[in-house]
ROKOLBA-40949 format. One line per 10 residues: number of its first residue (from 0); for each residue x, y, z of C-alpha. Coordinates in pm, whole numbers, plus 50000, padded with zeros to 5 digits. Example, Ala and Ser with C-alpha at 12.3 -4.5 7.8 and 13.67 -1.06 7.14 Angstrom:
residues 2
0> 51230/49550/50780; 51367/49894/50714
end
This chain:
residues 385
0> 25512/38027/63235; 25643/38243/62945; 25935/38317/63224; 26021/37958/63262; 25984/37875/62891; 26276/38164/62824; 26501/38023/63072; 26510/37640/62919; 26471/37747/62559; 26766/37607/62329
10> 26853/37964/62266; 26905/38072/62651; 27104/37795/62668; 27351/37924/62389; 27309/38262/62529; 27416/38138/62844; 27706/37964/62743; 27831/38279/62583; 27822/38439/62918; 28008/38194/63067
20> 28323/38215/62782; 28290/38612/62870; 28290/38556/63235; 28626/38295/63173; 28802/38504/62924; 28768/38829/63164; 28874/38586/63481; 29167/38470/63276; 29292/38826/63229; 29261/38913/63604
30> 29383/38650/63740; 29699/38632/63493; 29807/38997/63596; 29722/38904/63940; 29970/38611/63918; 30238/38782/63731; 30273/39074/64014; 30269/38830/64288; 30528/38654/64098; 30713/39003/64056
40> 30717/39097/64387; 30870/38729/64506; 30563/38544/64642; 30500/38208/64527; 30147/38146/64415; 30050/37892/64739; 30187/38189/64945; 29899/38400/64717; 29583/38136/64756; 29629/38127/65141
50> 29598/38509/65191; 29382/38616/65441; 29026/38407/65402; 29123/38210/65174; 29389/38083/65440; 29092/38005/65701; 28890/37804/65460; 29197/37577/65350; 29267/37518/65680; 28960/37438/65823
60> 28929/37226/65454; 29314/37062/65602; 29272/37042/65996; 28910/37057/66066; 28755/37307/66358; 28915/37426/66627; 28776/37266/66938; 28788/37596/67173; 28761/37921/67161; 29055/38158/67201
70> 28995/38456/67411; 29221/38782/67473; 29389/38873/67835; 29085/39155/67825; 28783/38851/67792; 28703/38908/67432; 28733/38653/67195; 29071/38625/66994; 29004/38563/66586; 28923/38154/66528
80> 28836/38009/66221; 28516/37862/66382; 28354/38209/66192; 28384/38057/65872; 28081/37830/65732; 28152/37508/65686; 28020/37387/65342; 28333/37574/65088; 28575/37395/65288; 28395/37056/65267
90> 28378/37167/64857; 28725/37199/64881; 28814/36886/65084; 28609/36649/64880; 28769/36743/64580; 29118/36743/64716; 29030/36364/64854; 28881/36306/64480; 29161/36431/64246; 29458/36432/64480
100> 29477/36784/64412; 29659/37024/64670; 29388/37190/64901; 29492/37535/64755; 29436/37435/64414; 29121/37208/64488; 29036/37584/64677; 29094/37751/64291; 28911/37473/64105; 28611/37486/64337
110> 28593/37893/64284; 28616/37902/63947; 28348/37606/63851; 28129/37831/64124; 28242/38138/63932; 28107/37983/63601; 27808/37861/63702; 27723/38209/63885; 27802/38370/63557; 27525/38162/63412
120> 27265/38236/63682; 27407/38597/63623; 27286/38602/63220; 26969/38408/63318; 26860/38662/63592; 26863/38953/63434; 26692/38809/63128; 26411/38693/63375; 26449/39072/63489; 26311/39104/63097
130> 26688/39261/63021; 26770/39206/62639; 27087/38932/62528; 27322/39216/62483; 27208/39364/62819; 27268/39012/63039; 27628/38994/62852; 27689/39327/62964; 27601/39290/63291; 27823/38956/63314
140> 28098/39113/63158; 28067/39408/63425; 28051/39143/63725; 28334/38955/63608; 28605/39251/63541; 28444/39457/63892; 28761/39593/64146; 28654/39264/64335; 28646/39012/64080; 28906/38834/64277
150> 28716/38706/64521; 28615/38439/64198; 28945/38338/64155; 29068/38256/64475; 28931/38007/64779; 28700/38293/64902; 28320/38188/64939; 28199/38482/64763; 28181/38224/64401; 27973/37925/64543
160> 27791/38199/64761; 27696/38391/64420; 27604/38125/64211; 27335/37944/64466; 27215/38339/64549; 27160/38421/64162; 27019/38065/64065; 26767/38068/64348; 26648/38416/64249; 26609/38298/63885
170> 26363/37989/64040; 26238/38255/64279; 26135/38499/63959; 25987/38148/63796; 25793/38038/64078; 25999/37723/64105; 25947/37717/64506; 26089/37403/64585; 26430/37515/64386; 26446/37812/64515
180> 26413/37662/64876; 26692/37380/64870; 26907/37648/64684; 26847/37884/64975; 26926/37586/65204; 27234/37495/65051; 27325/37918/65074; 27259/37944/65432; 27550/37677/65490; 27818/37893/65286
190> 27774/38253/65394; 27573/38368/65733; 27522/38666/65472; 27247/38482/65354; 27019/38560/65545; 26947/38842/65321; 26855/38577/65053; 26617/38367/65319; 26428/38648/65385; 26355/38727/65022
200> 26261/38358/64954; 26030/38378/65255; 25845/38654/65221; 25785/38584/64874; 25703/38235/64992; 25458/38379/65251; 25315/38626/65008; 25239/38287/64840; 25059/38159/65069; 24870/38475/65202
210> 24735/38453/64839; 24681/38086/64824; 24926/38031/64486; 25100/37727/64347; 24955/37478/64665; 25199/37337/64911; 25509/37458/64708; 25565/37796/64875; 25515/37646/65224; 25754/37395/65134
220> 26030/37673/65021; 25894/37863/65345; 26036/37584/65567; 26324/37468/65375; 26481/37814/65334; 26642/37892/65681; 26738/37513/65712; 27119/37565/65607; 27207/37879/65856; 27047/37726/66142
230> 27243/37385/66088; 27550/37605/66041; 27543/37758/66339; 27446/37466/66548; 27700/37267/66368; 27989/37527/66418; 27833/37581/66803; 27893/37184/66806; 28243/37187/66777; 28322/37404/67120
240> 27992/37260/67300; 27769/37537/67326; 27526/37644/67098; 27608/38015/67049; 27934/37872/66984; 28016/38089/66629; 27824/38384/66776; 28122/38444/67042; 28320/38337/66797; 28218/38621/66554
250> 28295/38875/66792; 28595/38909/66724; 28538/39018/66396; 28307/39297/66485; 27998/39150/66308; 27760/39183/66605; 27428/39434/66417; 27476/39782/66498; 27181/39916/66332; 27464/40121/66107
260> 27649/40333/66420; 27971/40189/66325; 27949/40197/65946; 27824/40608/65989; 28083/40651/66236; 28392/40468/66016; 28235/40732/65721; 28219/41035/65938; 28577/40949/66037; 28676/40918/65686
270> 28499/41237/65529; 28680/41450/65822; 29030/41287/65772; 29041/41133/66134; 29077/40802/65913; 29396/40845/65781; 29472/40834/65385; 29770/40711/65252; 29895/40833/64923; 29797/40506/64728
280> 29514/40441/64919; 29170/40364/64730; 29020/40074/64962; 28832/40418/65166; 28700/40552/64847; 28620/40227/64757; 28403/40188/65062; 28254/40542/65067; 28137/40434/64686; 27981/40087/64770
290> 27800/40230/65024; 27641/40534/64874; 27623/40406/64562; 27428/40112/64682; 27164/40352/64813; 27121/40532/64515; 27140/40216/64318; 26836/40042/64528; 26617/40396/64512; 26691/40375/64101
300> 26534/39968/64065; 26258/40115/64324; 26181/40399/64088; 26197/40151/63806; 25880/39952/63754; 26061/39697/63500; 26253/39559/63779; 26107/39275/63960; 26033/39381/64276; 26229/39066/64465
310> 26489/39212/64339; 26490/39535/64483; 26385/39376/64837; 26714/39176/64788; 26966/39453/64732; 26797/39677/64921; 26813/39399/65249; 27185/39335/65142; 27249/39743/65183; 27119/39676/65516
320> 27301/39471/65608; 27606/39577/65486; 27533/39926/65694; 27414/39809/66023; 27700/39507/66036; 28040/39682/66123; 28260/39409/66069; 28604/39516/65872; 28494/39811/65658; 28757/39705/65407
330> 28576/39405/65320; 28237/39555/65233; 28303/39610/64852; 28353/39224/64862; 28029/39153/65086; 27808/39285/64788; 27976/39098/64525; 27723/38868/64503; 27444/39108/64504; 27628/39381/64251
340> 27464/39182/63920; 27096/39350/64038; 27260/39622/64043; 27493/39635/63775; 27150/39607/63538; 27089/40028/63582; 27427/40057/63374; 27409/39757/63158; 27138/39836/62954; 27265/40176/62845
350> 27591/40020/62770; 27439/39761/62561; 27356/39949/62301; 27775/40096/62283; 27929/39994/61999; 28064/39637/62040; 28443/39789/62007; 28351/39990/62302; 28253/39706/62511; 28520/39524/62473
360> 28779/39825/62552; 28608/39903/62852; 28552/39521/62983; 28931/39431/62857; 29029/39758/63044; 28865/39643/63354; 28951/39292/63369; 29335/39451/63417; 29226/39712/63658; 29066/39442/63825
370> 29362/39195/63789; 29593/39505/63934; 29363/39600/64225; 29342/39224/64351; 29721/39225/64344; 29690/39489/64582; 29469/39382/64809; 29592/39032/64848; 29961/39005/64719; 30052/39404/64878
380> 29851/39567/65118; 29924/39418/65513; 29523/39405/65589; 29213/39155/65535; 29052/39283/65205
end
């Protein structure tokens, strides 16, 4: 109870909105550079919001499913936006119905809100996680100005993704089952990623009920967790008449589990220079970091018995996944977005106690970084980020 009584108090909700303005004022930065180069370089900034995934979920939000599957002269399946989970662009088309608003910028408005309201479920996690005030702003601050920040800003689904994964954790921490369950639900419909997050809620749910705690609730969560992937995939699976329908159509993508032979392999080939480097190239250092920084990240909240132990089963299943899904290498940075706040918590708490100049050097410093990198990736570089 003392758990839930922190997260409702009058104070957390002051604290929160001052995670929210840090979150906004760091976004603001990023996404200002990020503009300003793409304007440099000649793009217009509708060109810029319909770069790579962004494009697929403002199209589906526009035209809808496709109604087949394409397939290559070889028999494999050619890319289709039937891969992408249908509830961002039904965010995206209500509000462009609602406000008249162009689908790109409905895309933006959606993110950001998403963005905001992650932020919040950022701050009020880790102070469930028992970190201090200065610790959850730090660990906001360090979210929001991360290399790929820009996922927040644009019509990707890594926002609405985050903010239903950290809110459900924060009801999962308070024992708030039936929350945490409709959240999950509501998850499972964004990202097929979240399966990572429906296993969490269900074994804790299970554990529950193995222990015969809070009634009917946990049974309840236990059942309603799953309910948004499986309606996702029969729902996508709808729209070409056959139930494995976004399975075939995910092969294309390379997403199939690989139990990590891909992801060692793409490493190996890296670490050996059979992966070629270009001069400005950081997106394979990038990778090599997320991934073996994730491991040492998930053996350092196992080690560390202040950490809730969900938790650690969370970013420890997302590391997983990440490895044993080979998928577009390039994009795995961006895959733990929404998972990097558990993590971010080994370095926040140290750098809470930096002098508040400090902070906001480093967090000012890496909202441009981050501004720069994302112009990169999506206004530069000819390859899915």
């Amino acid at each position: 109870m003392r758990v839930v009584s922190r997260l409702v108090s009058t104070p957390a909700r002051r604290e929160t909105a001052g995670a929210v303005a840090i979150h906004l004022a760091l976004a603001v930065i990023g996404f200002t550079l990020l503009l300003l180069i793409n304007r440099h370089v000649g793009h217009g900034a509708e060109w810029l919001l319909y770069r790579w995934d962004s494009g697929n979920y403002l199209r589906v939000a526009e035209r809808g499913y496709p109604s087949f599957i394409p397939y290559r002269p070889d028999g494999t399946p050619d890319y289709s936006r039937l891969a992408f989970f249908p509830l961002v662009p039904a965010l995206i088309r209500g509000l462009h119905l609602l406000t008249g608003l162009s689908y790109a910028y409905a895309g933006v408005a959606i993110s950001w809100c998403a963005a905001a309201v992650g932020a919040a479920g950022v701050y009020r996690l880790m102070r469930a996680a028992g970190a201090s005030p200065r610790a959850g702003y730090a660990c906001v601050a360090l979210w929001s100005c991360s290399p790929y920040a820009f996922a927040l800003w644009v019509p990707y689904s890594e926002a609405v993704f985050s903010a239903l994964l950290v809110w459900a954790m924060v009801a999962l921490l308070a024992r708030r089952w039936l929350t945490a369950g409709l959240l999950c639900l509501l998850a499972g419909a964004v990202r097929p990623t979240a399966v990572v997050l429906i296993a969490t809620v269900m074994l804790a749910a299970g554990w529950a009920l193995v222990h015969r705690r809070d009634g009917w609730r946990p049974g309840a969560a236990l059942a309603l967790a799953p309910l948004g992937l499986l309606a996702g995939w029969l729902f996508l699976g709808s729209r070409v008449g056959r139930w494995d329908g976004w399975f075939e159509a995910e092969r294309a993508w390379g997403q199939s589990f690989d139990f990590g032979t891909g992801t060692v392999r793409f490493i190996g080939d890296v670490l050996t220079y059979r992966e070629r480097w270009n001069a400005a190239d950081v997106r394979h250092a990038a990778v090599l970091a997320v991934v073996l920084l994730t491991a040492v990240g998930v053996l350092a909240l196992a080690l560390d018995r202040t950490v809730p132990r969900l938790l650690v089963v969370l970013v420890a299943g997302a590391w997983l996944l990440m490895m044993g899904t080979p998928g577009s290498h390039y994009s795995k940075p961006r895959f733990m977005l929404p998972f990097l706040p558990v993590l971010l918590l080994l370095v926040a708490r140290p750098l809470a106690r930096a002098p508040l100049v400090v902070q906001i050097c480093l967090y000012g410093g890496g909202a441009v970084v981050s501004g720069w990198y994302a112009a990169g990736l999506l206004a530069l570089f000819e390859g899915s980020p």
